[in-house]
Every structure is written in structure tokens, then in C-alpha cells.
C-alpha positions in Angstrom: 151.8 105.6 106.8 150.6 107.9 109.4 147.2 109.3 110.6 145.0 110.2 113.4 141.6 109.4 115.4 138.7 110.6 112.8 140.5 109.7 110.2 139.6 106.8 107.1 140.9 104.0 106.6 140.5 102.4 102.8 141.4 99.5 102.2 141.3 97.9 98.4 139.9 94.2 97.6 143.3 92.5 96.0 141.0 89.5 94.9 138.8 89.2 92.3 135.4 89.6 94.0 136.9 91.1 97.3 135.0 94.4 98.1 136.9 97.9 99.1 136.4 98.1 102.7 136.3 101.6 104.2 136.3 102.3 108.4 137.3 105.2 110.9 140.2 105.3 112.8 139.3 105.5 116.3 142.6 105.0 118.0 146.2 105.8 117.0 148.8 103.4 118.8 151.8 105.7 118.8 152.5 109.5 118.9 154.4 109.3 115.7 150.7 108.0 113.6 152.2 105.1 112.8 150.2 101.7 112.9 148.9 99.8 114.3 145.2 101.5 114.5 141.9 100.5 116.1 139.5 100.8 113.2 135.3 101.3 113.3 134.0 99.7 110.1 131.5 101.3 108.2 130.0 97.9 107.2 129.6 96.3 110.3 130.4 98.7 112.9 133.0 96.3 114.7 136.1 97.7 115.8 139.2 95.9 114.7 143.6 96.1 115.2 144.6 97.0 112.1 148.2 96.8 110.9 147.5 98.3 107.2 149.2 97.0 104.2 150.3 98.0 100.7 146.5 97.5 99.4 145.6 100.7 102.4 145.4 103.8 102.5 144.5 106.6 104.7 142.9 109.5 103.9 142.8 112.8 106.5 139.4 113.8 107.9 139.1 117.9 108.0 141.0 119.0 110.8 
């Protein structure tokens, strides 16, 4: 997985009754794009690390 600052971060509920939770990345760790990544949440606006897993994805903001 790689990405950048700006982009989204999407990750997919693997529970019955978990929601999809979607968030920006604010800060990549490593000049390669590989995790871990400082995440902004859409749905509460906290800022999280974030070590994705197989239930992510990242999609690329518009560069």
C-alpha cells in the first residue's frame, strides 16, 4: 500500500453492523508511502496512527 498527504483512506466494516469509515491522510511516515499514516476522520475529525489492513484501501486525491 502506498499513498500521500491529501489522500483517502477507506476503510471497510468486516462485522456485521460495523460502518465503512472514510478519513484523510494528513501525514505519510516514510518517503517510500508506505504505512503507517496519520489519518483525519471525516466522522469525528480526530486524527489517528493508522497501520491499514486488508479491509483498507487508499484511494489518490487529484494531484
Amino acid at each position: 500500500m502506498r499513498a500521500a498527504a491529501g489522500d483517502k483512506l477507506i476503510v471497510e466494516g468486516t462485522h456485521g453492523g460495523d460502518n465503512r469509515r472514510e478519513g484523510v491522510i494528513v501525514h505519510v511516515g516514510h518517503a517510500d508511502g508506505s504505512p503507517p499514516y496519520t489519518v483525519r476522520w471525516l466522522d469525528s475529525e480526530r486524527e489517528t496512527l493508522v497501520f491499514p489492513g486488508p479491509d483498507a484501501r487508499v484511494v489518490q486525491s487529484v494531484r
